[in-house]
C-alpha positions as CSV (number, residue, x, y, z in Angstrom):
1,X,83.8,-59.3,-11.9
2,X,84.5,-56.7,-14.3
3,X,81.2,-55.5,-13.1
4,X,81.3,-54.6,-10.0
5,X,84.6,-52.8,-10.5
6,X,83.1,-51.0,-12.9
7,X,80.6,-50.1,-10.3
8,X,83.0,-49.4,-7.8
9,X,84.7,-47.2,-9.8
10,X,81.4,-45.5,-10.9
11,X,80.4,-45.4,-6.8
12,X,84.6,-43.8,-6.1
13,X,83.6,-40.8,-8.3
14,X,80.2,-40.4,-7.2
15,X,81.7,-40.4,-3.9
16,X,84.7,-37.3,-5.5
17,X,82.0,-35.5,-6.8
18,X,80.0,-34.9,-3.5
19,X,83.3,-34.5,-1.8
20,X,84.3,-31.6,-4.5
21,X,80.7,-29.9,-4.2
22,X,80.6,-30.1,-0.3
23,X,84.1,-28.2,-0.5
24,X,82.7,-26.0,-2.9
25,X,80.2,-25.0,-0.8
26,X,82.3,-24.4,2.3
27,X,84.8,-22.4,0.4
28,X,82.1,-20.4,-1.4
29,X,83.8,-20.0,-4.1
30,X,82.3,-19.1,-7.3
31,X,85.2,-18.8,-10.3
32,X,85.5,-23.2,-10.6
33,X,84.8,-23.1,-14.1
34,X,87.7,-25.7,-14.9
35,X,85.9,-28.2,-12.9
36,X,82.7,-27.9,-15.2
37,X,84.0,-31.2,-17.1
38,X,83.4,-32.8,-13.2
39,X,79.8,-32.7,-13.6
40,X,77.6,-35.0,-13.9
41,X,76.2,-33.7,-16.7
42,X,79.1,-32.9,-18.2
43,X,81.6,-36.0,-17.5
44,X,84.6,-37.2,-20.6
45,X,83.5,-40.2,-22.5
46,X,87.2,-41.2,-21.5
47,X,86.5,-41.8,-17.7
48,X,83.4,-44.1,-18.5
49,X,84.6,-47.7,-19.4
50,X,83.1,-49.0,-22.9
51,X,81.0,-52.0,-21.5
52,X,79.5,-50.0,-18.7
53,X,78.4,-47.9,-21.6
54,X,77.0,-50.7,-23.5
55,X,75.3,-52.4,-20.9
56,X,73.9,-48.5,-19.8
57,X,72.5,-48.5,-23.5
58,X,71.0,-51.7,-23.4
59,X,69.2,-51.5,-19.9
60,X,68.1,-48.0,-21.4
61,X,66.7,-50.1,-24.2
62,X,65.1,-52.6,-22.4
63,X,63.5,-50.2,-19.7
64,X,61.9,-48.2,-22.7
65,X,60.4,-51.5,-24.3
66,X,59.0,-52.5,-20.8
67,X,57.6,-49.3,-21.0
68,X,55.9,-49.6,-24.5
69,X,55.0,-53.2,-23.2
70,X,51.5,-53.6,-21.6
71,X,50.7,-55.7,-18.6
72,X,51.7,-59.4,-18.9
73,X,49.3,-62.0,-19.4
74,X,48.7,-65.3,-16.8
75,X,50.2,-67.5,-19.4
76,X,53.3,-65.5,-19.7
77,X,53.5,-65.0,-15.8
78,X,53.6,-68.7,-15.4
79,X,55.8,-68.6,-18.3
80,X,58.5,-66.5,-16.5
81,X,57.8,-68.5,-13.5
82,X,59.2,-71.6,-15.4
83,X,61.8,-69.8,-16.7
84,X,63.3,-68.3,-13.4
85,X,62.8,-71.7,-11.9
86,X,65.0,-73.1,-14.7
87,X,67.5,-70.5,-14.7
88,X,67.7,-70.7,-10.8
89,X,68.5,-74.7,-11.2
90,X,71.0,-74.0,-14.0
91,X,72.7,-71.5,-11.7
92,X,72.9,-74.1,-9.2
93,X,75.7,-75.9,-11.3
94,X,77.3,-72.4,-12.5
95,X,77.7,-70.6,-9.8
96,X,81.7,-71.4,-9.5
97,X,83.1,-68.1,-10.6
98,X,84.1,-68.3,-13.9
99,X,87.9,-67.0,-15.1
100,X,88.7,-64.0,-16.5
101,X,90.2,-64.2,-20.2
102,X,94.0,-62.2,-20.0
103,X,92.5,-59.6,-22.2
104,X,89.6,-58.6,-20.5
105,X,92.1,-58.5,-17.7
106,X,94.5,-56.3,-19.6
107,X,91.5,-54.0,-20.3
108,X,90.5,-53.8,-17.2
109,X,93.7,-52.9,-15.9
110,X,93.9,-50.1,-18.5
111,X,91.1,-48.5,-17.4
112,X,92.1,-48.7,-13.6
113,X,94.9,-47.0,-14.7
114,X,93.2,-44.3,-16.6
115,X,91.0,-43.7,-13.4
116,X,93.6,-43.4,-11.4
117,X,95.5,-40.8,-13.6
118,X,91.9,-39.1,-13.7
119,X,91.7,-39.7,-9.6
120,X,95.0,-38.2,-9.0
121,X,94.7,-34.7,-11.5
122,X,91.6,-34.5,-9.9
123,X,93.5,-34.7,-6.5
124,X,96.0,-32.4,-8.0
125,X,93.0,-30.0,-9.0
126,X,91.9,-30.3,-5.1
127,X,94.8,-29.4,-3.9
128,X,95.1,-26.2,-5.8
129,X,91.9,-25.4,-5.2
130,X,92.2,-25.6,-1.7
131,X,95.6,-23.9,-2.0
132,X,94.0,-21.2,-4.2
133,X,91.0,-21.0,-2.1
134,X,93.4,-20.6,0.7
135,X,95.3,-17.5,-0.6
136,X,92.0,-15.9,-1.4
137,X,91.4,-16.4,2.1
138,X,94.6,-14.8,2.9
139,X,94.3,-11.4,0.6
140,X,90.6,-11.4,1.7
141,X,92.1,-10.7,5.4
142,X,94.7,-8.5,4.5
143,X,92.4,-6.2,2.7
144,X,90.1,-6.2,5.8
145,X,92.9,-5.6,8.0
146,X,94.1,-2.8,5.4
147,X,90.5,-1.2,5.2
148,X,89.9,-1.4,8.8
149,X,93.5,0.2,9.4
150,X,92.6,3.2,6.6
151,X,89.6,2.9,8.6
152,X,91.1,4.1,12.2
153,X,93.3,6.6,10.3
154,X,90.5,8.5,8.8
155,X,88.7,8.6,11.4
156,X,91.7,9.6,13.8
157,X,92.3,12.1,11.2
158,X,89.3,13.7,11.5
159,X,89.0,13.5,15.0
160,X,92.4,15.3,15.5
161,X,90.9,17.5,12.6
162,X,87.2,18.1,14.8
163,X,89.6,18.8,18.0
164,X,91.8,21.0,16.6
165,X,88.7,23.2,15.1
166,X,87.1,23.2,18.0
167,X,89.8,24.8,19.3
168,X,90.0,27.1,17.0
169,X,86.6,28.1,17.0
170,X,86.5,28.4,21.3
171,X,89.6,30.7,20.4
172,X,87.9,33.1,18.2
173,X,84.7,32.8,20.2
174,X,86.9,34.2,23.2
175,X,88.8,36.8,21.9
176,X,84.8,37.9,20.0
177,X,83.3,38.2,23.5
178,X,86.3,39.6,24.5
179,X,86.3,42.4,22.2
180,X,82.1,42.3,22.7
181,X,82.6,43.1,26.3
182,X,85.4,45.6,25.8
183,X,82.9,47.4,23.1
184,X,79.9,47.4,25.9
185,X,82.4,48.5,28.3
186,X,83.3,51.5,26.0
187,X,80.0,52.0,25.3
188,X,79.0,52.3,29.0
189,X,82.2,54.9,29.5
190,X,81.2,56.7,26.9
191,X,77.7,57.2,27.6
192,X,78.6,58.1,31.1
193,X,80.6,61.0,29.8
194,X,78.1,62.2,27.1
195,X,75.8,62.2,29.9
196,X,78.7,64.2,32.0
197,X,79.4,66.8,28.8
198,X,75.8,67.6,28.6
199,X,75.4,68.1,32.6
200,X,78.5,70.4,32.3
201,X,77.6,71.5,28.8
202,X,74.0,72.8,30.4
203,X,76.0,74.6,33.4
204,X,78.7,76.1,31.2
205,X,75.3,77.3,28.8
206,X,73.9,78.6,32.1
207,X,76.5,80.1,33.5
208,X,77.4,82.2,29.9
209,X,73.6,83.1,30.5
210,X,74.3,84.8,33.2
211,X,77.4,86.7,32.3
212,X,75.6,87.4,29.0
213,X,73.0,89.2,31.4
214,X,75.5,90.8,33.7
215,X,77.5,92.0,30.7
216,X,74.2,93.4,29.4
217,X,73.7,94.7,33.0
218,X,76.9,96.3,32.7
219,X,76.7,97.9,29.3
220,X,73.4,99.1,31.1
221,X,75.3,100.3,33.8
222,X,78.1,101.7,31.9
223,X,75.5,104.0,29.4
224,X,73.9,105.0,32.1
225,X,77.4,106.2,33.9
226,X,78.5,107.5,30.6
227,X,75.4,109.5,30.6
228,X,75.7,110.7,34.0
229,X,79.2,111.7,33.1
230,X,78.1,113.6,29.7
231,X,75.7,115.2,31.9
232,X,78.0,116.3,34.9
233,X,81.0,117.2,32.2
234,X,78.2,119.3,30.8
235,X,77.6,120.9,33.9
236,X,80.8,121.6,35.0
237,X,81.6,122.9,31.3
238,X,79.0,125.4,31.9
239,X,80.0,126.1,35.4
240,X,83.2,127.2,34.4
241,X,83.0,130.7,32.2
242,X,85.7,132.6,32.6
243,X,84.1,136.1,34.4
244,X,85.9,139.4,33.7
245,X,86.7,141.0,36.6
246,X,89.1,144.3,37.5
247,X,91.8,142.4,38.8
248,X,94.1,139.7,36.6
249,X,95.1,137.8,39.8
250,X,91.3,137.6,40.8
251,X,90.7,136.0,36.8
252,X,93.7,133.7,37.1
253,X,93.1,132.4,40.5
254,X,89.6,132.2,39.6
255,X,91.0,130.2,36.0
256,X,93.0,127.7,38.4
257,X,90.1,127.1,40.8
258,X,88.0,126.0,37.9
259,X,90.5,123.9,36.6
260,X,91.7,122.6,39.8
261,X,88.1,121.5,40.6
262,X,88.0,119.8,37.0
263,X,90.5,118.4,37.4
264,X,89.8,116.8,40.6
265,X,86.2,115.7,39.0
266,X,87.6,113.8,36.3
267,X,90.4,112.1,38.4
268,X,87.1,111.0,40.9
269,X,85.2,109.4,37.9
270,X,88.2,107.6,36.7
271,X,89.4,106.0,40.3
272,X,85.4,104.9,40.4
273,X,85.4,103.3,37.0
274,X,88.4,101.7,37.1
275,X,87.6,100.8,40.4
276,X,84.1,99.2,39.0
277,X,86.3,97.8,36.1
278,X,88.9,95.8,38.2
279,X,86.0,94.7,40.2
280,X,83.9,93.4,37.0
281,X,87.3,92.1,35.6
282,X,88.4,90.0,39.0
283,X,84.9,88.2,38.5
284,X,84.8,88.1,34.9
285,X,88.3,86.4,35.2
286,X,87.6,84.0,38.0
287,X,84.9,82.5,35.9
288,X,86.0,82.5,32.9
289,X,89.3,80.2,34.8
290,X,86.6,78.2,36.0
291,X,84.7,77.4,33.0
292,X,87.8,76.9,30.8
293,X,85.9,78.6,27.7
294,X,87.6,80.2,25.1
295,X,84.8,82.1,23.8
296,X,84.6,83.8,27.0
297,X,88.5,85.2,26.6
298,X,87.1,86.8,23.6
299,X,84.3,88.5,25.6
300,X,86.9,89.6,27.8
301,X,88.9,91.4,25.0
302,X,86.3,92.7,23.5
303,X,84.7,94.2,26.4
304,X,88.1,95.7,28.3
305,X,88.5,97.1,24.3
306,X,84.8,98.6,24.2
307,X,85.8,99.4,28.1
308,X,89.0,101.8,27.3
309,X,87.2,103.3,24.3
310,X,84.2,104.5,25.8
311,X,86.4,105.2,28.8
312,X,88.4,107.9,26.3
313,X,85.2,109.3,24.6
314,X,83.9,110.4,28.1
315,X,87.5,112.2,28.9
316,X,86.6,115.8,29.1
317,X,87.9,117.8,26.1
318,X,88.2,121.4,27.3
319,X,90.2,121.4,30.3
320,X,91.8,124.7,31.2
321,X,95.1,124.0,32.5
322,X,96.9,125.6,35.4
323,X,99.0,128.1,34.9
């Protein structure tokens, strides 16, 4: 009797043990260190009752002297035979269950209890595992759900972050071809009126060519008039020599005549140079308001200055006036 309760029990925590394991298992959980004294091979000397010790140490006993034994012989086979024959015919009469003395009872009873108090901590050590197990289960979401949320918010962060320089960059990309374009534009303009300056530059050089020449043509013109009119002034200089005659009226009239027809010599050279003058300056002035040039204003002075001066060197100097 005492037995088989033993075994029972011993069958009971077998059964707990796999139980605990298989819930380790599912749970996966690795930090059960308190259960260590659950093993097998680590069980309290208080859960195992003292006879099923004893009778473990002497089936250990009797297992390692069948071991050292060798093979029976036939005598002690037939032997045994007669034995178990013997001990079958005695158990015949004994088999009536035999009564259980108070104190093995009391013992037994004791260690039922113990095995329950051990049955129910380890309940109680179930429960919080499951419980603890449970909770790590719990925080184990909550930090997926918090990682995945810091998750979205990074990555919205940096979209909003990719948009936003995108933006900026398509903004300064604009307003650079912008100001690209408007620089080829200027470039264009400004090439078109380089290219306009040099046309007009090359006309304005061509046309100062030619008044160059027709001012050298002139000065030509003019030395060779001034010439012609040295020559004529010395002609009518020695034209007019006053000739003694008998008669003062005859000298006098003769005195006015020459100086009359001096006189009207000098005023017919004068109306044809200034003539020729207002004729050069007309043109002179019509170009120089077409050509816009400063440099030719300067000509200008300069020539109408050269103009009046050689103008007053060919004045004749002895001029007999009329009396």
């Amino acid at each position: 009797m005492f037995e088989d309760e033993a075994a029972n029990l011993h069958s009971r925590n077998e059964k707990l043990h796999a139980n605990i394991k298989k819930l380790i298992k599912e749970r996966n959980v690795d930090d059960l260190a308190f259960l260590n004294s659950l093993n097998e091979n680590n069980k309290p000397e208080s859960t195992i009752p003292p006879s099923f010790t004893r009778h473990k140490t002497e089936f250990q006993s009797n297992l390692e002297s069948i071991n050292k034994m060798g093979p029976p012989s036939k005598r002690e086979l037939e032997r045994r035979k007669e034995n178990t024959e013997e001990s079958k015919r005695n158990d015949i009469g004994t088999s009536f269950p035999k009564e259980i003395s108070p104190k093995k009872t009391s013992v037994v009873q004791e260690e039922n209890k113990k095995l329950k108090m051990e049955i129910a901590k380890l309940n109680k050590n179930i429960n919080s595992l499951k419980r603890s197990v449970e909770a790590k289960d719990q925080e184990r979401k909550e930090l997926i759900e918090d990682y995945k949320d810091k998750e979205r918010r990074i990555f919205k962060d940096q979209d909003s972050n990719q948009a936003r320089l995108r933006r900026e960059y398509d903004h300064k990309i604009q307003n650079l071809q912008a100001k690209i374009d408007e620089k080829n534009e200027n470039e264009v303009k400004l090439s078109q009126k380089y290219d306009r300056l040099r046309e007009e530059s090359l006309i304005k050089d061509s046309i100062i060519q030619k008044l160059n020449d027709e001012i050298v043509k002139k000065d030509k013109d003019y030395k060779k008039m001034i010439e012609e009119i040295t020559l004529e002034s010395q002609r009518c200089n020695a034209n007019i020599q006053p000739k003694k005659s008998e008669e003062e009226d005859e000298e006098i009239y003769h005195a006015q005549d020459v100086g009359i027809s001096n006189d009207q010599d000098h005023l017919n050279i004068k109306s044809r140079l200034e003539a020729l003058d207002r004729r050069f300056e007309s043109r002179f002035k019509q170009e120089l308001a077409k050509n816009e040039n400063e440099i030719i204003n300067d000509d200008v002075a300069y020539f109408s200055q050269t103009k009046s001066t050689k103008f007053a060197q060919t004045r004749p100097t002895s001029i007999p006036d009329s009396a």
